[in-house]
NUDOMI-999271 format. One record per residue (C-alpha): residue number from 1; residue in one letter; y, x, z. Coordinates in nm, 2 decimals, decimal comma. Each point is the difference from the previous one (the first is absolute). Layout:
+-----+--------+--------+--------+--------+
! num ! residu !      y !      x !      z !
+-----+--------+--------+--------+--------+
! NUM !      a !      Y !      X !      Z !
...
+-----+--------+--------+--------+--------+
END
This chain:
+-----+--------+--------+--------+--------+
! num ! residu !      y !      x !      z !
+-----+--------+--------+--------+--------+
!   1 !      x !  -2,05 !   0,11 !  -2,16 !
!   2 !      x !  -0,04 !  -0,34 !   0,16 !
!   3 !      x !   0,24 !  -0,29 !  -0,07 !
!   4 !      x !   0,05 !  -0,17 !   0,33 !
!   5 !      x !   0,27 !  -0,27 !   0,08 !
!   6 !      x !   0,23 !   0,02 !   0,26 !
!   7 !      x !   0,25 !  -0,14 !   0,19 !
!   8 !      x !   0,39 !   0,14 !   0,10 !
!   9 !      x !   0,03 !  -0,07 !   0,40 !
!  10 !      x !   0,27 !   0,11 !   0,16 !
!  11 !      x !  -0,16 !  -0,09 !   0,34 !
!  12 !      x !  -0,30 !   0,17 !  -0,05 !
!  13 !      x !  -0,01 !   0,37 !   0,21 !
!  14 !      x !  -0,29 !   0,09 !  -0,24 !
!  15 !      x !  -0,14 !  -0,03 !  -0,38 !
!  16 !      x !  -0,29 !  -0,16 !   0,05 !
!  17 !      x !  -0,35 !  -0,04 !  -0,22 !
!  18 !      x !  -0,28 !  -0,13 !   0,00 !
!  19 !      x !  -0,33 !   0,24 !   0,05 !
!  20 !      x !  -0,15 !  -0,11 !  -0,35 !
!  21 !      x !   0,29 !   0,24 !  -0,18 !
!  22 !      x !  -0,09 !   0,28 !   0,23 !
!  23 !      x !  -0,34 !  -0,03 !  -0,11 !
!  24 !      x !   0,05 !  -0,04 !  -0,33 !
!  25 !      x !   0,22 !   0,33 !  -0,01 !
!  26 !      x !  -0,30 !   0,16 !   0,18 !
!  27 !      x !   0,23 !   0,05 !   0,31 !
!  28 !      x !  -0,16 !  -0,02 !   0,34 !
!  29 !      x !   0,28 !  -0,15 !   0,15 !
!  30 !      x !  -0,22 !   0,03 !   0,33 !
!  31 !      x !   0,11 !   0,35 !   0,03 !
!  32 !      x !   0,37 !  -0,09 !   0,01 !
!  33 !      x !   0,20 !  -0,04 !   0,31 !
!  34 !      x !  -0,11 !  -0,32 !   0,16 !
!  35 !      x !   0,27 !  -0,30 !   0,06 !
!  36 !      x !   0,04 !  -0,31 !   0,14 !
!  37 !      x !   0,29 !  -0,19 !  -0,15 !
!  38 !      x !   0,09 !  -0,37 !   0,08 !
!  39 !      x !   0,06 !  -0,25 !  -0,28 !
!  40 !      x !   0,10 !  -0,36 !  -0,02 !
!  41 !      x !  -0,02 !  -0,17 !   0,26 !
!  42 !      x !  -0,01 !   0,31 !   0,24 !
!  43 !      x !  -0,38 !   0,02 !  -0,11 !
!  44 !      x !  -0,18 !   0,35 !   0,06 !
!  45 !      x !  -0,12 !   0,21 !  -0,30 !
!  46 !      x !  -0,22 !   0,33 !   0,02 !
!  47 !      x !   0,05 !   0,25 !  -0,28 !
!  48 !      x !  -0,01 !   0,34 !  -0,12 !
!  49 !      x !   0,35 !   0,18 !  -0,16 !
!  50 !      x !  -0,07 !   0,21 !  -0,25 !
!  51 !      x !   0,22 !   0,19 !  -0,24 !
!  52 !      x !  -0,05 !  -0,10 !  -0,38 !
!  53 !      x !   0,25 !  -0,01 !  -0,32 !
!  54 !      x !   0,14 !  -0,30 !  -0,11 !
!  55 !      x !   0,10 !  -0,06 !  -0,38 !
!  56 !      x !   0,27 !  -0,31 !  -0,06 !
!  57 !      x !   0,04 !  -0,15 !  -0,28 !
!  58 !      x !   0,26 !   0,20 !  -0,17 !
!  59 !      x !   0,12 !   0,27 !   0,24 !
!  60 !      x !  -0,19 !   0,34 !   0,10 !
!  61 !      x !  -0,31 !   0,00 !   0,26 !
!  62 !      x !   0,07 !   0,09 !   0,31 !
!  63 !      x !  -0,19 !   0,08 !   0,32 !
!  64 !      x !  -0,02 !  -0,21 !   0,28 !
!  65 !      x !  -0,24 !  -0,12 !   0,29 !
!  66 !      x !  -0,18 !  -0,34 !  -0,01 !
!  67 !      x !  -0,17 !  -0,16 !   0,28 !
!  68 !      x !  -0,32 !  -0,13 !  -0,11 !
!  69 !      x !  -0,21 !  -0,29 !   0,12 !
!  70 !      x !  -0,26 !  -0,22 !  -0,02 !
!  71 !      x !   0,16 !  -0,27 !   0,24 !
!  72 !      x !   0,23 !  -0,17 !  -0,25 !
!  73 !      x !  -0,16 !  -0,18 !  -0,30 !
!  74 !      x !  -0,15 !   0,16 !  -0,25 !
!  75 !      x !   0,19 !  -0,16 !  -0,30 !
!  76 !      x !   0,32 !   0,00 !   0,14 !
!  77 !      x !   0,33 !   0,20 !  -0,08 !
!  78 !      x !   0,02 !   0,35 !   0,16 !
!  79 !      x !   0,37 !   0,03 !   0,15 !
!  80 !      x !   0,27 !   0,29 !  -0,08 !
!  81 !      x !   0,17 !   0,07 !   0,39 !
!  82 !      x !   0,27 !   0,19 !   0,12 !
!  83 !      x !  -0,20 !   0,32 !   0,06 !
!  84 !      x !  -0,12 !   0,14 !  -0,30 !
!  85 !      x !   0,19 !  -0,23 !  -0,22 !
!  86 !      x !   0,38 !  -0,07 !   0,08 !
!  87 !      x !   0,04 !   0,37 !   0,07 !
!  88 !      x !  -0,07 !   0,05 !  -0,39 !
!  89 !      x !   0,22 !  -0,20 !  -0,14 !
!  90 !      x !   0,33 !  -0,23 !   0,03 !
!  91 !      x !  -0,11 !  -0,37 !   0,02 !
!  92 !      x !   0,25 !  -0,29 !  -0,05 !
!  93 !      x !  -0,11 !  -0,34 !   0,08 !
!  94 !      x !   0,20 !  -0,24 !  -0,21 !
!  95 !      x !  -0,07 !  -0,38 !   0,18 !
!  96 !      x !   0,24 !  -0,20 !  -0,22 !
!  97 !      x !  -0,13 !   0,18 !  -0,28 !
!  98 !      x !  -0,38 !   0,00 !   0,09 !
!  99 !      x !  -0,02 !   0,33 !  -0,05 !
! 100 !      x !  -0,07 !   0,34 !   0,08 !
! 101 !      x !   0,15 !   0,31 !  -0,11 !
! 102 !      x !  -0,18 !   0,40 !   0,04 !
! 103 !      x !   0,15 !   0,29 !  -0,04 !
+-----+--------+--------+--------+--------+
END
């Protein structure tokens, strides 16, 4: 198990990771369906989706697909999108609040 930050996006299509988790799960992410996928600023990003289980903090793993890359930074965030995240759970954004809420 690798602990690996992430962020909640609502307007991201995918979850998305950077390559250095897939390698140090020993996944070869290369052998995963190949995606492009367009992030801020309507910028192109080449990955590979792969299925792998994801463990949050307090609720039961569950398996999902990742798109991984080597195109975004290597010490950024990884980002939890609509498929293979939302679909798992109920998500309540709370604004006033600042605030988010899983079930």
């Amino acid at each position: 198990m690798v602990g690996y930050e992430a962020l909640i996006d609502s307007g991201a299509d995918f979850n998305v990771f950077h390559s250095e988790i897939a390698q140090i799960l020993d996944i070869d992410y290369k052998r995963g369906k190949k995606r492009q996928i367009f992030g801020l600023g309507n910028q192109e990003i080449n990955g590979y989706e792969c299925d792998v289980e994801i463990k949050l903090q307090g609720f039961p793993k569950f398996e999902s697909s990742v798109v991984f890359s080597n195109q975004i930074p290597p010490h950024s965030f990884g980002v939890l999108g609509n498929k293979g995240f939302f679909g798992h759970f109920e998500i309540k954004f709370d604004y006033a609040l600042r605030s988010i809420e899983i079930n």
